[in-house]
C-alpha positions in Angstrom: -99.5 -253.6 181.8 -98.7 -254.7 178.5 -100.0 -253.6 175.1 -99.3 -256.1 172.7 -99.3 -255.8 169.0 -99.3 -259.1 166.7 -98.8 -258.2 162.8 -100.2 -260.6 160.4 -103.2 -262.1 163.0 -105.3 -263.0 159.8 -102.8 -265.5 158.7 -102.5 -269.1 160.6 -100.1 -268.7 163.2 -101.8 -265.2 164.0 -105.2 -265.8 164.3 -104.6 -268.5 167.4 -102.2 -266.7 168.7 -104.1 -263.7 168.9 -106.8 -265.2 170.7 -104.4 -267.0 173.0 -102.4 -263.8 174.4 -105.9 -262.3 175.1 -106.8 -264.9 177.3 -103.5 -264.2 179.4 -103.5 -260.5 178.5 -107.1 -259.2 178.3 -109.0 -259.1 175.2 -107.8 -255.0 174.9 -104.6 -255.3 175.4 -103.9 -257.3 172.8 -103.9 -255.5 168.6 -104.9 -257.6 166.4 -103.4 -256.2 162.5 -103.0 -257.8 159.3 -102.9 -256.0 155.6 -106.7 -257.7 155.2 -109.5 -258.1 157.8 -108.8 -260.5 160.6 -111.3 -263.1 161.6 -114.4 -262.7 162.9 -113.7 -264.0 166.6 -110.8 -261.5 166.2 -112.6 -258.6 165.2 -115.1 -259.2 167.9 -113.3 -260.0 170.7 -110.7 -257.5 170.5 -109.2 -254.2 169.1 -108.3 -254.7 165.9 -106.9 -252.6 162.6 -105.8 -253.0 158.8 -101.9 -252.1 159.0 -99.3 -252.7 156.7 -95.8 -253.4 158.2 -94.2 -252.0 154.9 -95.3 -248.9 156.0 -92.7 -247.9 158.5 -94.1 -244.0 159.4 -97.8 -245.7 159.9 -96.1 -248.6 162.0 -94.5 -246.3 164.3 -97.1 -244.4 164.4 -99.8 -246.6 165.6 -97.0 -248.6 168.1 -96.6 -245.5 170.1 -100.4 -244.4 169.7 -101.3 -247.5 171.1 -98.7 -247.6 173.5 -97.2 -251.1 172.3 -95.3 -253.3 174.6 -94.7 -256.2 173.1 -94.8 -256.9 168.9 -95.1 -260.6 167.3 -94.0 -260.0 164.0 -95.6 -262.8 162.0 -96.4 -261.5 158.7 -94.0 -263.2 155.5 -93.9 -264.6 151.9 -93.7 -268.5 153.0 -91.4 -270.8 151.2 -94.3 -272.2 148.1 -95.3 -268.6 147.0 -91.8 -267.2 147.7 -90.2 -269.1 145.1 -92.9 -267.9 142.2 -91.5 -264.2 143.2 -88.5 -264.2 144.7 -87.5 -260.7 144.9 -90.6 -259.5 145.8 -90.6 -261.8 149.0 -86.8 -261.2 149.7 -88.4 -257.3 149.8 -91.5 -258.5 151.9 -89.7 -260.4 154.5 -86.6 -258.9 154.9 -87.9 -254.8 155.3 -90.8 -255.6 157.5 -88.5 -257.4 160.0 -85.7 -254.8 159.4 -88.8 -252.0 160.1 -89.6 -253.5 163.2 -85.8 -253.9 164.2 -85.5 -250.1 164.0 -89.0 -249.1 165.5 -87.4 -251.2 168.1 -84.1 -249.5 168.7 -85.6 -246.0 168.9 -89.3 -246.6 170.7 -88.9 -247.1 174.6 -91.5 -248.8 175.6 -91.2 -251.6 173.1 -89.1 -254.4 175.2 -89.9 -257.4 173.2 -90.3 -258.5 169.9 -90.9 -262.1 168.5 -90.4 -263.5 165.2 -90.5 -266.3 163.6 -87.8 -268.2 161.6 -88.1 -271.6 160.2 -86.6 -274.9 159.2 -86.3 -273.2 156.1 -83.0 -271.5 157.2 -80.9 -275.1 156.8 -80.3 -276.8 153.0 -78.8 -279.4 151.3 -76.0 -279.7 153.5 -77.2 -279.6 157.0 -77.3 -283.0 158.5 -80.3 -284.4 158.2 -81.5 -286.2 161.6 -81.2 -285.1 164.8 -79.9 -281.5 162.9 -78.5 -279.5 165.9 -78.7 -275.9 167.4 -75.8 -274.9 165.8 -74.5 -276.3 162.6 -74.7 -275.6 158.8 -76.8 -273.1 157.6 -77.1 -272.9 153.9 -80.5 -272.6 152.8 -81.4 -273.2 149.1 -84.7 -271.1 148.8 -85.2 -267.5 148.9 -87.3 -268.0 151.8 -84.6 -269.5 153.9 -82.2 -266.9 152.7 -84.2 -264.7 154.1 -84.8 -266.4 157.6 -81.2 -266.9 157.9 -80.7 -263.1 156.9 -83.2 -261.9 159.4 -81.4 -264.5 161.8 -78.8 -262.7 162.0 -80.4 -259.1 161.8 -82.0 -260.3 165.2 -78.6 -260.8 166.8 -77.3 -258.2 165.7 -79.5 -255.6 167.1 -79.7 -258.1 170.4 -76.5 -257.5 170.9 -75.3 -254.0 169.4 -78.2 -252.5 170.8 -79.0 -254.4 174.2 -82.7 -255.1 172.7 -84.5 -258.5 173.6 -85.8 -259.8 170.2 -86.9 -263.8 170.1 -87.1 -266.2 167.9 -88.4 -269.6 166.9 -87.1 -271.9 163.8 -90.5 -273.3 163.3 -91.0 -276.6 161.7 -94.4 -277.5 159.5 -97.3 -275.9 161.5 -100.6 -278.0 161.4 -103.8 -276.6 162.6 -107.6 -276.7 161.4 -108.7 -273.2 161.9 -107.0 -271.6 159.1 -106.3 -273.3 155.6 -102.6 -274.0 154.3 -100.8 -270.5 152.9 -98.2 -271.4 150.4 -95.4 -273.1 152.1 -93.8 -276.7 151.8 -95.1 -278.6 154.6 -99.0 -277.5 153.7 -99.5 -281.1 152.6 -100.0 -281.5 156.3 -102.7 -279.1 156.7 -104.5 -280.0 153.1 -104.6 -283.3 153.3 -107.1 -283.7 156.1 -109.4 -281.4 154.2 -109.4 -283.4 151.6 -110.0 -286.5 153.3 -113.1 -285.0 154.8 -114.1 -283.7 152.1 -113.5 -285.7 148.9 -111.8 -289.2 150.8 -108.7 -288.3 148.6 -105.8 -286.0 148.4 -103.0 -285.6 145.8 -99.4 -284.6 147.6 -96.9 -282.7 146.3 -94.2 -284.5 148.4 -92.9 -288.3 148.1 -94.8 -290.7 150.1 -91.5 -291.1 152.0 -90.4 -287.6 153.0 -89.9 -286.9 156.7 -90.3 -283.2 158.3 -90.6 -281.6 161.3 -93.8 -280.8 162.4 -95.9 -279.0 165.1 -99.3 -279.0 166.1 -100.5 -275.3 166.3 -101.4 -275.3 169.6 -98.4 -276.3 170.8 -96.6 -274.0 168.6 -98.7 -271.0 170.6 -97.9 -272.2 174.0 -93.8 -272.6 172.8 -93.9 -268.9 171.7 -95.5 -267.7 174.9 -93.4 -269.6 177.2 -90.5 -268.2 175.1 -91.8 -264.9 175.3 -92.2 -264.7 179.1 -89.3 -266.7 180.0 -86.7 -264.0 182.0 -84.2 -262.6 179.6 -81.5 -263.9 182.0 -82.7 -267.4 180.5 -82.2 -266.7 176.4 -78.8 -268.1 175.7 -79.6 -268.3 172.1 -79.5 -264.3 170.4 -80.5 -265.4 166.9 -83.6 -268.3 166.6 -83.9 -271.3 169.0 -84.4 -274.8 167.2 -88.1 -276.9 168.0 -88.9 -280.1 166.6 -92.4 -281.0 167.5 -92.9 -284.4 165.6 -91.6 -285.8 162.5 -93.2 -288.2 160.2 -93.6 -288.8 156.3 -97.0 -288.4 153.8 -97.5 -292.1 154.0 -97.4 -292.4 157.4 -99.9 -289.6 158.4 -102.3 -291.1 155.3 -102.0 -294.4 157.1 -103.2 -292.6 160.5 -106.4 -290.8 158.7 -107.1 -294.2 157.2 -107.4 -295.8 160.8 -110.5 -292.9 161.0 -111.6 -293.1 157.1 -111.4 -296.3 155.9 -111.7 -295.6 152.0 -109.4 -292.6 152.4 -106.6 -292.6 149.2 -103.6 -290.5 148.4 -102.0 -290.0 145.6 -98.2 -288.7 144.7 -97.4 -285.9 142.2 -94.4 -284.4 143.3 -93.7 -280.8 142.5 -91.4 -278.1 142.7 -91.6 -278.0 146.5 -90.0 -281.8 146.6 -86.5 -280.3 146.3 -87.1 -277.8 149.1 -88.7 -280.4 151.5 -85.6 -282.9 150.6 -83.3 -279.9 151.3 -84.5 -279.8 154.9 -83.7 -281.6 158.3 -86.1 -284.4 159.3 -85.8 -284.4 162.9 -84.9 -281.4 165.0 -82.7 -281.4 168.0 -84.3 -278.6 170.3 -82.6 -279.7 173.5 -81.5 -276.0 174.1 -85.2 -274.7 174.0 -86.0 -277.2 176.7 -82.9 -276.1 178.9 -83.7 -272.4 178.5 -87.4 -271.9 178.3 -88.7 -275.6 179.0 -90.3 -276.1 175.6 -92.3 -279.0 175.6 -94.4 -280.5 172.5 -97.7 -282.3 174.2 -99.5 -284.2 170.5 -98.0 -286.5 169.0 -99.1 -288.0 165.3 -102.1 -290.2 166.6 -103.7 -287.5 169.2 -102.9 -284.8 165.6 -104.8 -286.9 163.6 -107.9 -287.0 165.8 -108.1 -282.8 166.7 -107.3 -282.6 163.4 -110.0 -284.7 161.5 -112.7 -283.6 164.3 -111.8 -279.9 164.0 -112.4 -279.6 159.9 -115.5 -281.8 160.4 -116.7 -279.1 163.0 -115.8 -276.4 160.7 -117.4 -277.9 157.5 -120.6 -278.2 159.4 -120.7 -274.3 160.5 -120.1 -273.0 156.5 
């Protein structure tokens, strides 16, 4: 039986994935931890814990208490806040993933660690369309340095150490359950908070920028399916590429518009318009569908709709 432990459930990626491994898991099998108290549905459907994964002789500790299996390591600085403190999230990211690395190495019974990487880890001079599983890498933020850093921390220990650590380059992540965090593609999350709630959002980003993005659930299902795919199947050592869907501020505003007709947006863009222009805008992830059959199920118009109905539903419940 597996006892999985996610770190960082309270933030968005967490707190639906969380829920979703106890559905396949059971409800105590799966630890929910964050360095703040996790949601409510969290707390009451599962075990759950304040833990800090800075804390490397509490981390161990609790992973063998518990009798961990599995760790999702999602806790991080994202790219927005990162740049505001950039040491401090070089510190953040890069010694909680190399704590979990070495809990890894030395703890039996963990076999399997996920976690996450991010468009983030390309820059200026990547190519931009279509960008490839392997190509340049030469991020131009601290928080790509860091993904690319941990990138290849991951295949390191994969392969000097016969461990079986995954990874996904997310895109922009887009869900309705937990508000935006500090990162570049936020924009996505924000603005259909604002149009429910004022009928107007200012961006950050150029009406015309294109990025990669991924409705959360799909994002949950592509980690999962990476995660149980058989380690025979993982070609790729260091972080697999997925695209989801790409499209531009303009062209999602157009979308909420067909929904709220006196909707407006407005353009201010700020310091995270040279990070979003120093990323791909289209992701080819033809690897993740030959390993692990990846598949991305919503697409900008079915986004748009979950989207707009799930912040109206939530609205209505504060």
């Amino acid at each position: 039986m597996e006892n999985i432990l996610v770190i960082g459930a309270a933030g968005q990626i967490g707190s639906e994935l969380t829920i979703a491994l106890r559905k396949i898991y059971g409800n105590e099998h799966v630890f929910a931890t964050d360095i703040k108290d996790v949601p409510q549905d969290i707390k009451d459907t599962g075990p759950s814990a304040i833990l800090d994964v800075m804390d490397d002789k509490r981390l161990i500790h609790f992973v063998i208490r518990h009798k961990i299996t599995q760790i999702y390591h999602l806790a991080a600085v994202l790219s927005g806040n990162a740049e505001k403190l950039p040491l401090q999230a070089w510190h953040i990211n890069m010694q909680s993933l190399l704590n979990i690395l070495d809990l890894t190495k030395v703890v039996e019974d963990v076999h399997r660690v996920f976690w996450p990487s991010s468009i983030a880890v390309f820059g200026p001079t990547t190519p931009k369309q279509n960008t490839p599983q392997l190509t340049i890498t030469e991020p131009s933020t601290v928080y790509g340095i860091s993904k690319l850093a941990g990138e290849r921390w991951c295949e390191y220990f994969n392969t000097r150490y016969n461990l079986d650590i995954r990874s996904i380059r997310y895109p922009g992540l887009i869900s309705y359950k937990t508000e935006a965090g500090g990162g570049t593609t936020d924009y996505a999350v924000e603005i259909f908070y604002d149009a429910v709630r004022k009928k107007q959002y200012e961006c950050f980003l150029k009406e015309d920028t294109a990025l990669p993005m991924m409705f959360m659930q799909d994002a949950v299902e592509a980690t999962i399916k990476l995660m149980q795919a058989p380690k025979e199947n993982i070609s790729v050592k260091s972080s697999y590429n997925v695209g989801g869907i790409s499209f531009t501020p303009k062209q999602i505003a157009d979308e909420i518009k067909k929904h709220i007709s006196d909707f407006e947006i407005f353009y201010k863009p700020d310091f995270r318009q040279p990070i979003a222009d120093s990323w791909p805008q289209s992701i080819d992830d033809s690897v993740a569908q030959k390993d692990w059959g990846l598949e991305t199920k919503f697409d900008i118009k079915e986004l748009t709709q979950v989207m707009l109905n799930g912040v109206r539903e939530k609205f209505k419940k504060q």
